[in-house]
C-alpha positions in Angstrom: 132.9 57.1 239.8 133.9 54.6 242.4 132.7 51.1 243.8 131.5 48.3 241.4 128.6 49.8 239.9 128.5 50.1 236.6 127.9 53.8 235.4 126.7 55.5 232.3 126.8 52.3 230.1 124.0 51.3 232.3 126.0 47.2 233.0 125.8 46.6 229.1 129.8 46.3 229.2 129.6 44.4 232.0 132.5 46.6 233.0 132.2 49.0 236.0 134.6 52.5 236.4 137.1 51.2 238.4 137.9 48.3 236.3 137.6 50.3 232.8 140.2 52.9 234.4 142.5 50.2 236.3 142.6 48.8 232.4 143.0 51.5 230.3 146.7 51.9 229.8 146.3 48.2 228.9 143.8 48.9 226.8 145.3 52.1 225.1 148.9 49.5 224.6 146.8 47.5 222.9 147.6 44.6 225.4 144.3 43.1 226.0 142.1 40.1 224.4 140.1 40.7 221.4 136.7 40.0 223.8 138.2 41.8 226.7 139.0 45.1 224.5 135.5 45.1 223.3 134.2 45.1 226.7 136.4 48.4 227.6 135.4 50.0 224.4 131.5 49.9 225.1 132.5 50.7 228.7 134.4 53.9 227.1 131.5 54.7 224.6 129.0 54.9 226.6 130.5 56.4 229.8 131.6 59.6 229.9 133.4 60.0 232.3 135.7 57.0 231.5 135.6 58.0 228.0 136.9 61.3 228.8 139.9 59.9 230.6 140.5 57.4 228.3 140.4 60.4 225.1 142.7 62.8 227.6 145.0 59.9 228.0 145.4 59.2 224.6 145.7 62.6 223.5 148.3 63.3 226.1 150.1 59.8 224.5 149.9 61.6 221.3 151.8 65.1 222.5 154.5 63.2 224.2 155.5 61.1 221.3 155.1 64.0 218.7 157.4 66.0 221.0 159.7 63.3 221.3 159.9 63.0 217.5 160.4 66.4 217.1 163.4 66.8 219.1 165.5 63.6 218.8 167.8 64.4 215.8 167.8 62.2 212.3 171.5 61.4 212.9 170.6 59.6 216.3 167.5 58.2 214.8 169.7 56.3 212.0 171.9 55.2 214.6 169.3 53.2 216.2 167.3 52.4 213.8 170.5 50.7 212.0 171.6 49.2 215.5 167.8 47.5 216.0 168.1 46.3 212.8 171.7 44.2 213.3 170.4 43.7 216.4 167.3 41.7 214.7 169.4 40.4 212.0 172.0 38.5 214.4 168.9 37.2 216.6 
């Protein structure tokens, strides 16, 4: 979906494609406004292509990090962990 149409939420978001993907690793960081956020979730809900992307990026978000987990050792884990936190402590 292209242009400035709104799609499958039929312009209740107020949000049209391009905007809702331009957003969405904004909205998947959790770095929009409360009322802004809401207006990208209906856009995601009822849209499915944008709500398609927006579940296959999140997914793939998911994967990465539980892969990264999974192979950074516990050793090197404490390490930073215990460096972040004198880090924090002599902020």
């Amino acid at each position: 979906m292209a242009g400035n149409e709104p799609c499958g939420d039929g312009g209740v978001s107020g949000v049209d494609c391009d905007e809702a993907l331009a957003t969405l690793y904004s909205y998947l960081d959790g770095e929009l406004t409360a009322e802004r956020r809401t207006a990208i979730s209906v856009h995601l809900d009822r849209c499915g292509y944008c709500g398609d992307a927006a579940h296959f990026e999140a997914e793939l978000r998911a994967i990465v990090a539980d892969c990264a987990k999974a192979r950074v050792p516990s050793p090197l884990l404490d390490q930073i962990r215990s460096k972040l936190s004198n880090e924090a402590r002599s902020a």
